[in-house]
N, C-alpha and C positions, 0 to 999 in steps of 0.2 A: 504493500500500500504506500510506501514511501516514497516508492519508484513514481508510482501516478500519481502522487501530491506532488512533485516537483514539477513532473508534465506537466500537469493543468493548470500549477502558479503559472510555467512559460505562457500558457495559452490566454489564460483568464485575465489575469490578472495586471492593473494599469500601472505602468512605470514610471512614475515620475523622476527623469533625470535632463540634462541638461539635452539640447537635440540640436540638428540641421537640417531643416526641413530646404528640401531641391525636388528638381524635377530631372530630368532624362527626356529624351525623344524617342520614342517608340516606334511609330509609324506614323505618316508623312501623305499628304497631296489627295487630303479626303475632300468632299466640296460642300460646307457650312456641317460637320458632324454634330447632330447635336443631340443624342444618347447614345450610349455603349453599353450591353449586356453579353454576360456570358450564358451558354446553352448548356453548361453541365459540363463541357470536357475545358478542352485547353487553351480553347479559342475566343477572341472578342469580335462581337459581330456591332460593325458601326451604324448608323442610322444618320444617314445624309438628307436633307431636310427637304431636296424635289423631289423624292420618293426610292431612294434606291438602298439597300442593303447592301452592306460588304463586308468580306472575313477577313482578320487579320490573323496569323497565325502565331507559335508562340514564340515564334523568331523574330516577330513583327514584322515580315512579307507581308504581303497583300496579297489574295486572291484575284487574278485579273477580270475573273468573271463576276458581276454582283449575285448576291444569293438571290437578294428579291428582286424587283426592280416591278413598280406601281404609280411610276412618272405618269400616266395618261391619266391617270385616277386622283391624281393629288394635284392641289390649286397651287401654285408657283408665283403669285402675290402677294404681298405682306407680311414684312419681318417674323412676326410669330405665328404664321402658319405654314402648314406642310405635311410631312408626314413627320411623325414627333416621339411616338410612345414606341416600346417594345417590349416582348416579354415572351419567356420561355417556357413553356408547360411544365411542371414539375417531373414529367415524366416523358419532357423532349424527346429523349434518347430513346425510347421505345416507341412512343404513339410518332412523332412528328409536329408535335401541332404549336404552334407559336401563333403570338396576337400582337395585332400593332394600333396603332392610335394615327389618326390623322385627321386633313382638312380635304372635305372632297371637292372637287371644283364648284358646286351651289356653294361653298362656302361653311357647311357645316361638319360637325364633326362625326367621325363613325370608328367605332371600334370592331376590326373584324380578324377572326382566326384565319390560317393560312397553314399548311402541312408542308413539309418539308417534300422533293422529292423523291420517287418509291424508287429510281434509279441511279440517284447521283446524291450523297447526303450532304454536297458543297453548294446545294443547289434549293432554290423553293421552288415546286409547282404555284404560279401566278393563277392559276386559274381554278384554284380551289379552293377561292376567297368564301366565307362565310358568315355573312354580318350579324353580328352580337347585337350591335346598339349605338344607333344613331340619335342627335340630337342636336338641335337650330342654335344658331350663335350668331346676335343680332350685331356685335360688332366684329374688326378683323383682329382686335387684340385679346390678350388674356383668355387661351386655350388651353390653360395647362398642358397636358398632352403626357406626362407620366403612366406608365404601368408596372405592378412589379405582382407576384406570388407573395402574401403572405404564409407564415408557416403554418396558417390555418386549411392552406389548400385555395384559399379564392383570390380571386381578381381583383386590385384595387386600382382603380384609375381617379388621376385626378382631373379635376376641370376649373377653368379659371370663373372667373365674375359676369363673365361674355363680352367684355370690355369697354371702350370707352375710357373713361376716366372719373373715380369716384363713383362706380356701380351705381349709375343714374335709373336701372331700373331696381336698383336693393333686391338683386337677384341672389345675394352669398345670403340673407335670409329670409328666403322666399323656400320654404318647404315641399312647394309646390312642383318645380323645377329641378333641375341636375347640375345649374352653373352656381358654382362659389363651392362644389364640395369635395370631399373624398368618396368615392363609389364602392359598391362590394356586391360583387355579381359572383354565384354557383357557376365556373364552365363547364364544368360534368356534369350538369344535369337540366332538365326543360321544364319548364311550364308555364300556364295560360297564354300559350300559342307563340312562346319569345324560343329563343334559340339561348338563353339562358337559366339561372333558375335563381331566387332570392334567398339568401343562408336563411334559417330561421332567427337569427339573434341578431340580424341587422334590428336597428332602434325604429321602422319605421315598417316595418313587415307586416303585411294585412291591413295597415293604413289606405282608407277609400279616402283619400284628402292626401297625403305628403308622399313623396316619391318613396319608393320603398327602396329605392338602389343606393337611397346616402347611407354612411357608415358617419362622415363628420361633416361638417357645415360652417361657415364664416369665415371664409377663402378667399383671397382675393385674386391672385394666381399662384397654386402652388407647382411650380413650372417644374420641380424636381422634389421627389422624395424617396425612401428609401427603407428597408428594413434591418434592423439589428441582426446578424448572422445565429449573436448566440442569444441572444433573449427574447430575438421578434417584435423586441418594442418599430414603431412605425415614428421617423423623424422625416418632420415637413418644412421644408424652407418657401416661405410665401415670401413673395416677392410686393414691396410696400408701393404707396404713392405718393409719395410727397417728401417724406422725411426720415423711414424706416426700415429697415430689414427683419424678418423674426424668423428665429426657427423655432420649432414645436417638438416636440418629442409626447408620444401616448403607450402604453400595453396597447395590446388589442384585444383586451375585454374594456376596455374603454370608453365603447362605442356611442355615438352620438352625443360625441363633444360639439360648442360652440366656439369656434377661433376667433370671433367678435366683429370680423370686415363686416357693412362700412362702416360701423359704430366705434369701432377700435382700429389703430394704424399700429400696430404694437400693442406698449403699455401705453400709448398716448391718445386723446379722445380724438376724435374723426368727425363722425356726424352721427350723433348720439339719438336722434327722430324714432322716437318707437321704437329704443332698442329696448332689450330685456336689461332686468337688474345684471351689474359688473358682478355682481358673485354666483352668477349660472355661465358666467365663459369662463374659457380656459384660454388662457396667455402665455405668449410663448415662454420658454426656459431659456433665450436668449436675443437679442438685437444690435443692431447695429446702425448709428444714425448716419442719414448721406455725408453731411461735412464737419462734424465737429470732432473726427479721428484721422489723420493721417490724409490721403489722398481721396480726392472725393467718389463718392460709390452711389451707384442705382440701382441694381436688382441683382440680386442673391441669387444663387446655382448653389440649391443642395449638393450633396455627397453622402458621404455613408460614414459609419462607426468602426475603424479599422481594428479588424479580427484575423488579417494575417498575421503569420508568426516568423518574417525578414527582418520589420522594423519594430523590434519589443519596444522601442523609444515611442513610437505611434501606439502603442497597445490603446485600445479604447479610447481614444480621442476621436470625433464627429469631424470632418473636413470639409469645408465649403468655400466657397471662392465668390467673389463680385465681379461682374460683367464689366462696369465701366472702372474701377481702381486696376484692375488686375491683379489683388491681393487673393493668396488663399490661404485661409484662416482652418483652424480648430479651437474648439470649445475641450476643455478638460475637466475633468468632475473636482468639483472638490465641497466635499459634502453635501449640501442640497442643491448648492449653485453647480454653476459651468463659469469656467475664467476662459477669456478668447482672450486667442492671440493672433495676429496677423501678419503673415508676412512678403514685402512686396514683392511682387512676378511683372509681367509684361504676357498680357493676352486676354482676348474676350471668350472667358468660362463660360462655358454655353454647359457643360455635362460632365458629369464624374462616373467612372468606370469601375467595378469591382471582378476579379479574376476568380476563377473557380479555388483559387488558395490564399482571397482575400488581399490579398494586393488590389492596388489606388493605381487607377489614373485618371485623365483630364483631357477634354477637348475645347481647343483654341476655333469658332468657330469662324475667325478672320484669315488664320493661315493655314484651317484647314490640318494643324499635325496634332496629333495624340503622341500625350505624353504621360511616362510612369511616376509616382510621387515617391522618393527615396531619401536616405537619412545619409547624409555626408558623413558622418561619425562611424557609420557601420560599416566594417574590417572588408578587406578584398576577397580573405577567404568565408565571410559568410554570406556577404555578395552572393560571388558563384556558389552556394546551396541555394542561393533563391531560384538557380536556374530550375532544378527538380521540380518536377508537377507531375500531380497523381490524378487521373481521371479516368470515367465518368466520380463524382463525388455530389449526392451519394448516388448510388452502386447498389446493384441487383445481375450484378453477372460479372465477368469480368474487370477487373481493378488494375490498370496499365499508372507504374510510377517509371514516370519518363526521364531517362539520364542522360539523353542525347546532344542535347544543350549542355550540361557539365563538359567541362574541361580535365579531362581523367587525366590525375599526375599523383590520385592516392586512392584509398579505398573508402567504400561508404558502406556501412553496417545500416539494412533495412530490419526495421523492427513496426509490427503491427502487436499494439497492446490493449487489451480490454478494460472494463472500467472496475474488476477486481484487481489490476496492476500485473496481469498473466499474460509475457510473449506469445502472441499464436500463432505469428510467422515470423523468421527471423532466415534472415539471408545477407550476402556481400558480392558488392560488385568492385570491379577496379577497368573496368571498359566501359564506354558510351554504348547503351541497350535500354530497352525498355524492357524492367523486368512486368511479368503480368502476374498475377492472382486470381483465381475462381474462388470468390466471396461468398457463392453458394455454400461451402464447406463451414461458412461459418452465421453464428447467431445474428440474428439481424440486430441492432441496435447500432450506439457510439463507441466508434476506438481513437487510438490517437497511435497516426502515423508519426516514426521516428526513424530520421535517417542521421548519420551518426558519420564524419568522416574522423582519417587517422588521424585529423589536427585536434580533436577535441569536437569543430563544431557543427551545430545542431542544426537541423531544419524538423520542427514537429507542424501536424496539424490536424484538424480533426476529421474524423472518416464516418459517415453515416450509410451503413449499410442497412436497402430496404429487402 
């Protein structure tokens, strides 16, 4: 047991020591990328905002071919529309099925599944679009356009205010409607004639009067959000108007919170007209004003809560970044609060990327490159361990940890450990191979991968076998 209380301090546990937060270039010459998801294996798949999809692999090549490409289908008009959202079935890897979010040329918005395809897996069949859920957007701003898998299994998509400026029709609390919220749609399941289905414990389920697809509400555009790797909590960066930035953080037994837009621009009043009393919202756990820090800033690009295990210096810190400063910031816990810190870049943060081993990156969507977020402090030899990746994660068949990328001049001791602290596979490499594993031999649940070079150092992370 000793053995796995030191694992999981590596894994868990937030480090507070001194750091150097940098970035790296990754991959290059994408045109306005403005989300980045991973599909379960090794790969980042970018989302180009006239409607095309492309792969990057884990060399950071480019696939020349796009996955998707739904250019005819998507409006090519207006800063914040296009095609926008993305997102990976929880069971990509076997069914095929991924969902995107976009602006269709009438101008509205539609959420529709698409299957990978059945002879080429670098490839999407185009024409096996299948639309979820469409809905009107009386202006061309504030689309949200996020999707992600929560760990509950559903769909959460966000949607902006429908824009304008200052949500002139008080659409973020208008129950009525879909704009200013967070959504939560069943994709595994149908009914009353949708091609969806309503969780039961959405806050608004069986409601003949309020949408029943909100999960949360008073939104203004929350243009990026994200999920905690290990605890699921849901962090929303809503993008302010005038004078603010906030980000949110909830559980997702949470449900049907009020984030306060238009009544609230922050912690600061807005336009208070028939809003509910201040003690039925919820307010962010962090902000940022336009000019009274450092260089001036207009709209916030979520990111994620870093849960890889290259930069222990990042352990649990939230990363996000501003559009017009170029700054990219993290929030760090320290006891109820979060302390930001920010530090300055050069680039317009349009989307933050997370890699199937929790690794950070960032897309500039002026020059078009994606970049990796890295810790200057961290040693050249555990650098090259961050090359190693283990995929699909999680895993219901074979388990491929990739050394091919490693620069072999030592040996790596693979260890898979259970959460009783029990080796159940233990091997060594000293050549570029990808070793594999049939996971079927083993109990479904959490392990924690550990690869081990002769220098001492570690690469761990965690393994969820279905």
């Amino acid at each position: 047991m000793r053995l796995l209380a030191s694992i999981l301090f590596l894994l868990y546990t937030s480090i507070v020591i001194s750091q150097d937060l940098d970035i790296e270039l990754f991959a290059q010459n994408f045109d306005r990328p403005v989300n980045l998801k991973h599909a379960g294996d090794d790969k980042l798949y970018v989302v180009e905002q006239d409607g095309y999809i492309k792969i990057i692999n884990a060399d950071g090549s480019v696939e020349s071919t796009a996955f998707l490409d739904i250019d005819s289908r998507v409006i090519n008009t207006g800063n914040e529309r296009g095609l926008l959202g993305l997102a990976f079935h929880p069971n990509y890897i076997t069914n095929g099925h991924f969902y995107v979010n976009y602006i269709n040329n009438s101008g509205n918005t539609v959420i529709s599944r698409f299957n990978r395809s059945s002879t080429n897996p670098l490839l999407a069949d185009p024409n096996s679009e299948l639309i979820l859920l469409s809905y009107s957007q009386p202006f061309t701003n504030h689309n949200g356009g996020d999707m992600a898998f929560g760990q509950d299994g559903y769909l959460y998509i966000s949607s902006g205010d429908g824009g304008s400026g200052g949500d002139p029709q008080n659409n973020s609390q208008n129950l009525t409607n879909l704009l200013g919220k967070i959504l939560r749609i069943d994709i595994d399941n149908t009914e009353n004639g949708n091609n969806y289905a309503i969780p039961s414990d959405n806050p608004f389920d069986g409601s003949l009067t309020n949408s029943e697809e909100i999960w949360a509400y008073g939104l203004r555009n929350p243009w990026k959000f994200s999920f905690d790797s290990l605890n699921g909590d849901i962090w929303i960066a809503d993008v302010g108007q005038q004078e603010y930035e906030e980000i949110n953080r909830a559980t997702l037994t949470d449900a049907g919170l009020n984030y306060g837009w238009r009544c609230y621009e922050g912690n600061a009043t807005f336009n208070t007209t028939g809003c509910p009393a201040s003690n039925t919202l919820t307010f962010p756990v962090a902000e940022y004003n336009h000019t009274t820090s450092g260089q001036f800033k207009c709209s916030i690009t979520g990111g994620y809560r870093y849960r890889g295990s290259t930069y222990t210096n990042f352990s649990g810190k939230y990363f996000f970044a501003d559009y017009c400063s170029g700054e990219i910031g993290y929030l760090t816990e320290n006891g109820s609060n979060w302390d930001m810190t920010l530090v300055d870049f050069s680039g317009n943060w349009v989307a933050f990327g997370e890699d199937i081993n929790g690794e950070l990156y960032i897309s500039d969507i002026t020059s078009g490159n994606i970049y990796k977020l890295v810790d200057n402090l961290l040693s050249i030899d555990e650098n090259e361990l961050s090359r190693i990746t283990a995929y699909p994660n999680p895993s219901e068949g074979t388990l491929n940890i990739d050394f091919t990328s490693f620069p072999i001049n030592q040996k790596i001791t693979i260890e898979i450990i259970d959460l009783h602290g029990k080796t159940v596979v233990s091997s060594s490499f000293n050549e570029a191979s990808i070793f594999q594993f049939d996971t079927a031999n083993l109990t479904k649940g959490i392990y924690v991968l550990k690869c081990t070079s002769d220098l001492g150092n570690n690469h761990i992370q965690k393994l969820i076998l279905e």
